[in-house]
C-alpha positions in Angstrom: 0.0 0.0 0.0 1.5 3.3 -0.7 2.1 6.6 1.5 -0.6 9.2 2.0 1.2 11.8 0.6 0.7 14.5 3.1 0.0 18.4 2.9 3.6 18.7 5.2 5.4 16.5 2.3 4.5 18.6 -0.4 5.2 21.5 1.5 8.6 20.2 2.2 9.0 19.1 -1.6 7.9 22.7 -2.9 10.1 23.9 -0.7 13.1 21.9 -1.6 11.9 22.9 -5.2 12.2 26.1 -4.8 15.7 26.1 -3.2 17.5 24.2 -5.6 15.4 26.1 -8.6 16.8 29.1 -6.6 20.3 27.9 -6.5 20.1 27.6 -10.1 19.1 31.5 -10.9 22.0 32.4 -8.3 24.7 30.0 -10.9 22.8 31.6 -14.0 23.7 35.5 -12.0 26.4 35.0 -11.8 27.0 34.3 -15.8 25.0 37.3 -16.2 24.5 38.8 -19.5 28.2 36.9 -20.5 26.7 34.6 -22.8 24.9 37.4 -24.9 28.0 39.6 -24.5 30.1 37.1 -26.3 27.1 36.4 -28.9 27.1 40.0 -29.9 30.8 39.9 -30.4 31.2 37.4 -32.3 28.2 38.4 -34.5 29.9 41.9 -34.9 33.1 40.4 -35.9 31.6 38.4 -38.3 29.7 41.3 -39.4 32.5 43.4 -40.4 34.3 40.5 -41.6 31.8 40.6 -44.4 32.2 43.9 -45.1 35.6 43.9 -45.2 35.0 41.1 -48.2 32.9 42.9 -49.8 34.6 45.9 -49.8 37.9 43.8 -50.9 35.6 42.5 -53.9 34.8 46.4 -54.7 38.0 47.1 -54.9 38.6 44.4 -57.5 36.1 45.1 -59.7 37.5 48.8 -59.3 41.0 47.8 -60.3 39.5 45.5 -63.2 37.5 48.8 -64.3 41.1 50.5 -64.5 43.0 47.8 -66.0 40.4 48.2 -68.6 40.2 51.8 -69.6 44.6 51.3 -69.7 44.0 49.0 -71.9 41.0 51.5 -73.6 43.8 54.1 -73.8 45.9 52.5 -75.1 44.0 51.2 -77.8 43.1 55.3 -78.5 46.3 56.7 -78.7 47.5 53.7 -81.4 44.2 55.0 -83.2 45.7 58.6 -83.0 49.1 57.8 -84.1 47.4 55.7 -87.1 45.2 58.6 -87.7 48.3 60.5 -87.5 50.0 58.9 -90.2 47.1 58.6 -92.2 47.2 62.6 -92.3 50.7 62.2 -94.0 49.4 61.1 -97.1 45.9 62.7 -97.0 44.8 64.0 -100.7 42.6 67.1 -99.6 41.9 69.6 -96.6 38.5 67.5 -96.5 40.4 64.5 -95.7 42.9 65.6 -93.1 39.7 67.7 -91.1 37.7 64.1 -91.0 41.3 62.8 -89.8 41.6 65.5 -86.9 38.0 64.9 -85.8 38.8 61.2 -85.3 41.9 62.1 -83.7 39.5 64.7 -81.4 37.1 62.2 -80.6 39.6 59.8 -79.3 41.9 62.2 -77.1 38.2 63.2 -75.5 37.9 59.5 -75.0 41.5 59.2 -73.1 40.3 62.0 -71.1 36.7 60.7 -70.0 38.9 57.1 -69.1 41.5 58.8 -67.7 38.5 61.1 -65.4 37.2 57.2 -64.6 40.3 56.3 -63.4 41.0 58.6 -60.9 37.3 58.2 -59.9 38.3 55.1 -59.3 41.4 54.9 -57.7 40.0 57.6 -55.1 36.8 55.0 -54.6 39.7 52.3 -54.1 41.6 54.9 -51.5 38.3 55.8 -49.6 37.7 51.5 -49.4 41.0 50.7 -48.7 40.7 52.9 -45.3 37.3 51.6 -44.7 39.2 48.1 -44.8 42.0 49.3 -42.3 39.5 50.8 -40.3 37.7 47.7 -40.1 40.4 45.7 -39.4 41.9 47.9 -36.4 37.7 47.5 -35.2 38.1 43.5 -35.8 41.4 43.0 -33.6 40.0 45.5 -31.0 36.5 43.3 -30.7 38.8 40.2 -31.1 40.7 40.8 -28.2 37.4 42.1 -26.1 35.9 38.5 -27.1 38.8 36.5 -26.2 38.6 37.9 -22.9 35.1 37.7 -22.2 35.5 34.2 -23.4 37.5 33.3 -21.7 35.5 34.8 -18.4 32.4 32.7 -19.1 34.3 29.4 -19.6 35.9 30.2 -16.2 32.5 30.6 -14.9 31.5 27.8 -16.6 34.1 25.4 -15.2 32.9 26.5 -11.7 29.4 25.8 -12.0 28.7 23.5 -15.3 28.8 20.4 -13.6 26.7 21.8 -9.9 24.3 23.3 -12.4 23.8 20.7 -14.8 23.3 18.0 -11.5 20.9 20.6 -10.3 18.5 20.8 -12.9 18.7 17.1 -12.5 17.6 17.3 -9.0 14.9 20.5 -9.9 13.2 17.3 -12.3 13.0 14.8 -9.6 11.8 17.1 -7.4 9.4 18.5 -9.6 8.0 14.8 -10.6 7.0 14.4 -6.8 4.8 17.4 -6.6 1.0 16.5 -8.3 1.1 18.7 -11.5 -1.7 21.4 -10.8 0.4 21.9 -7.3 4.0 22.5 -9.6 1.7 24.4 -12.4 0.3 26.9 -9.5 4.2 27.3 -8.6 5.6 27.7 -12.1 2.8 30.5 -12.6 4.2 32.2 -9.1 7.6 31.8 -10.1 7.2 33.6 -13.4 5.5 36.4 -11.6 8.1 37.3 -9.5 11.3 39.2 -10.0 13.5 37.2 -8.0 11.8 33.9 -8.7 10.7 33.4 -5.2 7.0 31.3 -5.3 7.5 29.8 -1.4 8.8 31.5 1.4 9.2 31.1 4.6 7.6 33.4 7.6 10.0 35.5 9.3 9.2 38.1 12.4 5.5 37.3 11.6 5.4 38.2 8.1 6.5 36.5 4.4 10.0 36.4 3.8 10.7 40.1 1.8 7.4 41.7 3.0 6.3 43.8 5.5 3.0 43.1 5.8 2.4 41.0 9.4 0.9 37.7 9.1 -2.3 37.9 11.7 -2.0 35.0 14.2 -4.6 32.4 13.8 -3.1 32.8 10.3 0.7 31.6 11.3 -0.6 29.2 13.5 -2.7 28.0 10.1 1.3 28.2 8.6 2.9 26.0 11.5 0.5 22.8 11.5 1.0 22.5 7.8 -2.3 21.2 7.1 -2.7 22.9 4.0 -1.7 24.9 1.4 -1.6 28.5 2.2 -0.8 32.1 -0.3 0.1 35.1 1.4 -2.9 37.2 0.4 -0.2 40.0 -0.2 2.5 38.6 -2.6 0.5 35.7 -3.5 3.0 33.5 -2.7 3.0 30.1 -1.2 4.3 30.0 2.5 5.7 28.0 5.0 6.9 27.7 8.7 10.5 28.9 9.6 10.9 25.8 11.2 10.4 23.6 8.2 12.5 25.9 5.7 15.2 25.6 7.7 15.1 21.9 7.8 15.1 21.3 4.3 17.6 24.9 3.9 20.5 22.2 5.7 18.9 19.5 3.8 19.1 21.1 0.6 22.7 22.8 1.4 24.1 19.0 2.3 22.7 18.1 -1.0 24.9 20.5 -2.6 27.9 20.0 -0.5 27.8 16.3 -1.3 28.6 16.8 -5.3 31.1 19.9 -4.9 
């Protein structure tokens, strides 16, 4: 035949619940915002990384542009020298005027390509800085994430292997609890800032308030016959006496896989 489970037991198990869940948010604190930090570091690097490719592949196509119009040139001043020579030997003014035109057209067309050019080279200048720039950003951010880095897998060494045993423990724990019990206290958790969804009574009042507890209602508290919310925080409660039972049950818990 199996245990009654009792009002006190799933008190106690809430309780323990709640400490080692609390344990956890204490380990993820003290990580902080690292994780995120590094995230966003790494996806800035990578970030200007690309930029720094595409701006190389700009700069490509710019000197490709260039090596073209030399090439242009080059082609117009053999035209000119042709049409040069060609005037040598011309028959009539009519001629040699259709010759200089030619010749006219093509020195305008060395100096549009030579105008693309410098275009050019300056666009390649202005990139080429962007690049450095870039670069001195990447090393800087590269240096900042190596650090962080290598903060968070110190902090990770320290508490990877309590944390991941905890969320172990927060399971079992959570499996003895009857589901619209560990629902209620997942909702209370979520409400609250510092995760807190059972407390203990201290000085007559819930742990963190200062709202007193009237008698008959601690008495209610200390013969843990039921489950009872603090009408102010809406949090579940229980006796001093019994949190800190399972406080240096919990903490010997923890002790024990250190």
């Amino acid at each position: 035949m199996s245990q009654e489970v009792t009002v006190e037991m799933k008190l106690r198990a809430l309780y323990d619940l709640q400490l080692i869940d609390s344990r956890i948010d204490k380990i993820k604190a003290i990580r902080g915002d690292l994780p995120l930090e590094v995230q966003d570091l790494e996806d800035e690097i990578e970030g200007l990384n690309t930029r720094v490719e595409k701006l190389n592949q700009e700069i490509a196509e710019l000197e490709n542009d260039i090596k073209s119009k030399k090439i242009f040139i080059k082609s117009c001043l053999d035209k000119i020298n042709k049409y040069k020579e060609q005037q040598k030997n011309v028959r009539n003014n009519r001629e040699f005027e259709t010759l200089s035109k030619e010749i006219e057209y093509q020195e305008l067309d060395i100096k549009l390509a030579e105008k693309r050019m410098n275009e050019a080279k300056n666009r390649i200048e202005s990139k080429s800085a962007q690049i450095q720039d870039a670069k001195e950003k990447i090393a800087e951010l590269t240096s900042h994430l190596e650090y962080k880095k290598q903060e968070l897998e110190s902090i990770l060494e320290e508490t990877s292997k309590e944390e991941e045993i905890l969320l172990k423990k927060s399971e079992e724990f959570a499996q003895m609890i009857e589901p619209r019990l560990l629902a209620a206290y997942k909702r209370i958790r979520e409400r609250m800032k510092n995760g807190l969804a059972v407390v203990p009574v201290e000085r007559g009042a819930s742990m963190g308030s200062y709202f007193t507890i009237p008698p008959q209602r601690q008495l209610e508290i200390q013969s843990r016959k039921k489950i009872i919310i603090d009408e102010h925080s809406g949090r579940i409660l229980v006796d001093s006496e019994l949190a800190r039972e399972e406080e240096e049950k919990i903490n010997k818990l923890i002790e024990s896989f250190r």
